[in-house]
PAVEX-232710 format. One record per atom (N, C-alpha, C): x, y, z; residue in three letters. Coordinates in steps of 0.001 Angstrom, whole numbers, padded with zeros to 6 digits, always signed. Layout:
# PAVEX-232710
XYZALA
...
//
This chain:
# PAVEX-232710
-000885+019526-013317UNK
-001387+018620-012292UNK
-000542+018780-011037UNK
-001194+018803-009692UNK
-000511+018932-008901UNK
+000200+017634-008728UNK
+001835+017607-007847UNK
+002373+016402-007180UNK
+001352+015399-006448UNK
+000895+015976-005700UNK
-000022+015044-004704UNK
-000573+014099-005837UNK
-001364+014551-007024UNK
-002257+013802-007345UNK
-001460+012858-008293UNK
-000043+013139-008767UNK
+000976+012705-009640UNK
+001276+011113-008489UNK
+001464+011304-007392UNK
+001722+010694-006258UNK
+000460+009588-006139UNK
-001205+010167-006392UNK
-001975+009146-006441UNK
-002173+008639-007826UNK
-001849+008744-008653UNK
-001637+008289-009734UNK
-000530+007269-010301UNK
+000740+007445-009408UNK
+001605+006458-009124UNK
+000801+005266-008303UNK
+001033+005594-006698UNK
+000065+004379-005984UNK
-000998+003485-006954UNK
-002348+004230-007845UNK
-002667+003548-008664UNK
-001872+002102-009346UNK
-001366+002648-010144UNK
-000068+002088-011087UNK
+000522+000746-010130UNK
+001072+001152-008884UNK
+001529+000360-007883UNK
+000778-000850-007729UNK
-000551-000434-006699UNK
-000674-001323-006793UNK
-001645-002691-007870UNK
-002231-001707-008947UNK
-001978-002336-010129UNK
-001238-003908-010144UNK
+000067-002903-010504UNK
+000993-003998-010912UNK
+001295-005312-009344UNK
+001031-004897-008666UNK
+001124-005947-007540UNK
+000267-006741-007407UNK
-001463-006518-007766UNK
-001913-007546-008440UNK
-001775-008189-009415UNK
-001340-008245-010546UNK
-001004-008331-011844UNK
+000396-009393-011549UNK
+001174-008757-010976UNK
+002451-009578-010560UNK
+002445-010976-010318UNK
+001186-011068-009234UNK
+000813-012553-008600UNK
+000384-013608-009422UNK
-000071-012961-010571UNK
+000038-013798-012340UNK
+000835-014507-013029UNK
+001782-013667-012715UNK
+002907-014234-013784UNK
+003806-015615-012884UNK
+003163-016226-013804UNK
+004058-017995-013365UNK
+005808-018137-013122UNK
+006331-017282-013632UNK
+008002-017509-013306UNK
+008341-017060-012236UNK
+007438-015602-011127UNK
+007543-015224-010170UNK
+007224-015566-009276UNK
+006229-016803-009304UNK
+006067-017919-008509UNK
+006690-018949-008609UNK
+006918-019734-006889UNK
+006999-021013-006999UNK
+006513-021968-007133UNK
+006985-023349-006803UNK
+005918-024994-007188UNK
+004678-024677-006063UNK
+004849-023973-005171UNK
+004089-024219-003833UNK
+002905-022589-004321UNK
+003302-021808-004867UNK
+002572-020649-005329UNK
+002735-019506-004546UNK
+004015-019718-004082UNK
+004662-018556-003243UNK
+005449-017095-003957UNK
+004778-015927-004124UNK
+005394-014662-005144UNK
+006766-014937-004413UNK
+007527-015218-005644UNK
+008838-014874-005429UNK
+009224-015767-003913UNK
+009028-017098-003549UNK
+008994-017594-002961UNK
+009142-017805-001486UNK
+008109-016359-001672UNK
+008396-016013+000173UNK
+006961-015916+000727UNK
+006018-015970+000016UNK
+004905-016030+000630UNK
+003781-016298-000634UNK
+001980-016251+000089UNK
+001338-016809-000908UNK
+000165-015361-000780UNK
+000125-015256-001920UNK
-000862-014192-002114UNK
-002462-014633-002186UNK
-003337-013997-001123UNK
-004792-015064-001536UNK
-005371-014409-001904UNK
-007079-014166-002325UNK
-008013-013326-002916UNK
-008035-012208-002160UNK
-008008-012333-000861UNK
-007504-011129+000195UNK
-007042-010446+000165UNK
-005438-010559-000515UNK
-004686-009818-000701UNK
-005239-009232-002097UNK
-005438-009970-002804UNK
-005379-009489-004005UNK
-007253-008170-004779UNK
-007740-008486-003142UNK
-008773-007676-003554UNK
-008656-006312-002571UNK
-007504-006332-001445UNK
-007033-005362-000885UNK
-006532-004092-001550UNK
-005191-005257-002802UNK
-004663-004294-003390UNK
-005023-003654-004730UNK
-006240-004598-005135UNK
-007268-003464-006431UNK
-007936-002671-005382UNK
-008154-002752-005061UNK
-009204-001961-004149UNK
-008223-000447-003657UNK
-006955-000840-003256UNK
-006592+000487-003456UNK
-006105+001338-004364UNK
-005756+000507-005394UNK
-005406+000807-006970UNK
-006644+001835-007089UNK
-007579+001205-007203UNK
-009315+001668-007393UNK
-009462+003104-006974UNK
-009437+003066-005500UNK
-009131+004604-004585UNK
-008173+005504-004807UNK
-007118+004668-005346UNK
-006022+005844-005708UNK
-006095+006383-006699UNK
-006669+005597-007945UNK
-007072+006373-009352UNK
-007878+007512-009590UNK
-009093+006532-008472UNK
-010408+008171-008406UNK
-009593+008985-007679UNK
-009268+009129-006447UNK
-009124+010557-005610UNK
-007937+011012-006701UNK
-006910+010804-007142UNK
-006055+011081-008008UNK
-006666+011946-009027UNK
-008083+011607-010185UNK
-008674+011503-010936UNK
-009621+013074-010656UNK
-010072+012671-009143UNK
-011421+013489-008619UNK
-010733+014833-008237UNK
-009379+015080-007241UNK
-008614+016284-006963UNK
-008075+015752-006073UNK
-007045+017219-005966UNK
-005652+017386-004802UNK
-006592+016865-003803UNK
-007966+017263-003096UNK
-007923+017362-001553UNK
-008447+015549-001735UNK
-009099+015004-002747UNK
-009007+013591-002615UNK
-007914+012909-002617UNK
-007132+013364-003440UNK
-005776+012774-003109UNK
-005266+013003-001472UNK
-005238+013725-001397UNK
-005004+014310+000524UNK
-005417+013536+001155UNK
-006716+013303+001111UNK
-007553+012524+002108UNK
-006944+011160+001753UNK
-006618+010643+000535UNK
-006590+008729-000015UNK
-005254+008691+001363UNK
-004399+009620+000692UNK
-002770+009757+001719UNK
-002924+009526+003179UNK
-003640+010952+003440UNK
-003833+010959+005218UNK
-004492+009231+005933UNK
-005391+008995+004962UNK
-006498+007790+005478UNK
-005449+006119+004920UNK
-005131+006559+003669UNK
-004512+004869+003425UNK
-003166+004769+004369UNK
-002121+005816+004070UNK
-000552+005775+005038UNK
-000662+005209+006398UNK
-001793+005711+007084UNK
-001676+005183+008344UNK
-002077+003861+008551UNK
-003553+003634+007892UNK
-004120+002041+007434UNK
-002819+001092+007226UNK
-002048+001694+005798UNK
-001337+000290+005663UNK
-000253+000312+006526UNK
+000502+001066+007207UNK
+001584+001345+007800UNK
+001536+000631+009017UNK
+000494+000686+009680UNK
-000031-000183+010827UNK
-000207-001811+009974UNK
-000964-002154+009188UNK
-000715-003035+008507UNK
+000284-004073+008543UNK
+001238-003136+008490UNK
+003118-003829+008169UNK
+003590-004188+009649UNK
+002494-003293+010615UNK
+003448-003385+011974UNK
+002650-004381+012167UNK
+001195-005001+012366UNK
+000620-005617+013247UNK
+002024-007431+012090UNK
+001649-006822+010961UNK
+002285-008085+010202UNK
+003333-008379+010996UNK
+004319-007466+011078UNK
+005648-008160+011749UNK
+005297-008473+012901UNK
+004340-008027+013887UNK
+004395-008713+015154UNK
+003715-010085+015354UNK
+002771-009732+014274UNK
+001853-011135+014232UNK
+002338-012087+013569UNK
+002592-011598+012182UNK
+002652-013019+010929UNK
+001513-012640+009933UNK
+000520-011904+010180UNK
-001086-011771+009219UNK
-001145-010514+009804UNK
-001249-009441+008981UNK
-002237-008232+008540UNK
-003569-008458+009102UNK
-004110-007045+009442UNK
-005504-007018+009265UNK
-006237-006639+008419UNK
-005549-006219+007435UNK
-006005-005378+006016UNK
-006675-006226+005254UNK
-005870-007512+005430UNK
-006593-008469+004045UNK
-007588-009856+005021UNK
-007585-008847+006205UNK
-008208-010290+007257UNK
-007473-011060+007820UNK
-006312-011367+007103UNK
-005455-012416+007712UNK
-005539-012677+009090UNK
-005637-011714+010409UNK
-004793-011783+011636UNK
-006491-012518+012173UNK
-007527-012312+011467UNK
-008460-012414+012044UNK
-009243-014099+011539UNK
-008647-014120+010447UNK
-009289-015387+009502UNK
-008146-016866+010463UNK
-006844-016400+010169UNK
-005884-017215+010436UNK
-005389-017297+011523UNK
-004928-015760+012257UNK
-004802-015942+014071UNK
-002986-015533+013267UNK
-002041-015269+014675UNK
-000861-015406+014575UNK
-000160-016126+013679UNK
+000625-016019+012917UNK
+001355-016630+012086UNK
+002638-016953+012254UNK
+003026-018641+012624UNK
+004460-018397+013010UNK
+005639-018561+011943UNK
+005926-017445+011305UNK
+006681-017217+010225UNK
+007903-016950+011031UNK
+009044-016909+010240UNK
+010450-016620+010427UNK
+010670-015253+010338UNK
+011396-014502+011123UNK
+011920-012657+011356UNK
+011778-012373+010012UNK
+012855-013090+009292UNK
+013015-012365+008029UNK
+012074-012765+007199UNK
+011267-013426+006786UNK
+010080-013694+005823UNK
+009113-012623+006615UNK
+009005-012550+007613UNK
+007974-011548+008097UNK
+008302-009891+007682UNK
+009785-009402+007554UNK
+010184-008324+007456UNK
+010126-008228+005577UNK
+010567-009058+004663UNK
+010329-009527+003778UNK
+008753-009205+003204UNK
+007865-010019+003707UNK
+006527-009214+003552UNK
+006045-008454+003900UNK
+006550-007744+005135UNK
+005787-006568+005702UNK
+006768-005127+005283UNK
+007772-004792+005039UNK
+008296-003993+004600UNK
+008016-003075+003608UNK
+007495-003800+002208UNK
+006735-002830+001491UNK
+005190-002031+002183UNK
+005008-003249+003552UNK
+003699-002455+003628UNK
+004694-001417+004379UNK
+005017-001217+005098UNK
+005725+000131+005751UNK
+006243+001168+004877UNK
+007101+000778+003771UNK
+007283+002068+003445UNK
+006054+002402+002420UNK
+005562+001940+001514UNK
+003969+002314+000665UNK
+003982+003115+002175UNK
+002940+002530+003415UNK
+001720+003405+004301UNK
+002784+004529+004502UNK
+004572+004441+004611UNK
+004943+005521+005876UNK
+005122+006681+004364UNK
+005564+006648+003327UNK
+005536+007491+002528UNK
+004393+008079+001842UNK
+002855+006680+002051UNK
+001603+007310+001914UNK
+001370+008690+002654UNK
+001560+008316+004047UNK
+001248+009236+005217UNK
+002370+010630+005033UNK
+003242+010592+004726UNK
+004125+011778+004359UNK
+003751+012435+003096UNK
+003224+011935+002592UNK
+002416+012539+000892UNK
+001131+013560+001546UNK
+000357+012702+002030UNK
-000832+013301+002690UNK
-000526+014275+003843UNK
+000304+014352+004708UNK
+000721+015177+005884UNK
+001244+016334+005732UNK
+002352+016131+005059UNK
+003889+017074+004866UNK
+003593+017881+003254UNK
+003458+016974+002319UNK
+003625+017415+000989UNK
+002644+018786+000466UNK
+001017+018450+001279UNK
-000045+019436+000736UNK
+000980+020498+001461UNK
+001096+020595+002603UNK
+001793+022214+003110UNK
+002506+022371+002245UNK
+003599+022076+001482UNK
+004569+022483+000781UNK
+004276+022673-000437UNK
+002994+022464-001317UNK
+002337+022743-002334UNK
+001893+024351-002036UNK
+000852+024312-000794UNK
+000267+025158-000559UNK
+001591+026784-000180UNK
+002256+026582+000533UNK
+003216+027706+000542UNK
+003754+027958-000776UNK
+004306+027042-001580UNK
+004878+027418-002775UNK
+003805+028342-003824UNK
+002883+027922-003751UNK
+001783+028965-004405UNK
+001552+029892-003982UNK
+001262+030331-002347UNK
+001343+031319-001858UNK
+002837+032224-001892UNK
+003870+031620-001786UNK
+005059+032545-002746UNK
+005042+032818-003503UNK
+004369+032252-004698UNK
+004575+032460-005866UNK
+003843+034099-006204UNK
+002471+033984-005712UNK
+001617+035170-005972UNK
+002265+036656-005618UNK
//
């Protein structure tokens, strides 16, 4: 199996478990905050099957679907994380648009938006950088 698709097969897994996470009652607080920094809504939580979903098939389907999930999700969520920190709400899960600005605190904002940055910025380096370096190594190889 190639890396790339080892890579969408992880993401799968990911975000999987990040829905799944928002389940478990000890990782929440009284108020229903994951890990008591924020609240996860159906939004979020149908954002992140939904890319679980995409990452399994293109993973599943081939390298150049995997390519494409990379090139197309990295930049999606990566922007994601930025509009979050400037705003307070994502546009991914609707937030910026349902709710408007969010006046959260620096660090609760960096706090939630951080995983979206590195997930999209290492999405986008999977999809960009990695196929070339597949592709030459085979062509050495021959």
């Amino acid at each position: 199996m190639q890396s790339i698709r080892a890579f969408a097969w992880f993401y799968a897994a990911l975000f999987l478990s990040v829905v799944l996470v928002g389940y478990i009652p000890a990782l929440n607080d009284d108020d229903g905050n994951l890990l008591g920094l924020f609240s996860l809504q159906i939004y979020d939580d149908a954002l992140h099957l939904g890319s679980a979903i995409w990452a399994g098939f293109a993973a599943w389907r081939s390298e150049a679907a995997s390519r494409a999930y990379f090139r197309i999700f990295g930049p999606l969520y990566f922007l994601d994380g930025v509009v979050g920190l400037l705003t307070g709400n994502g546009y991914l899960d609707l937030g910026i648009l349902l709710q408007g600005p969010n006046d959260l605190s620096f660090a609760v904002r960096v706090a939630a938006n951080t995983p979206h940055l590195l997930i999209g910025g290492f999405a986008a380096a999977i999809g960009y950088l990695l196929p070339g370096r597949d592709t030459s190594a085979r062509a050495a190889a021959r």
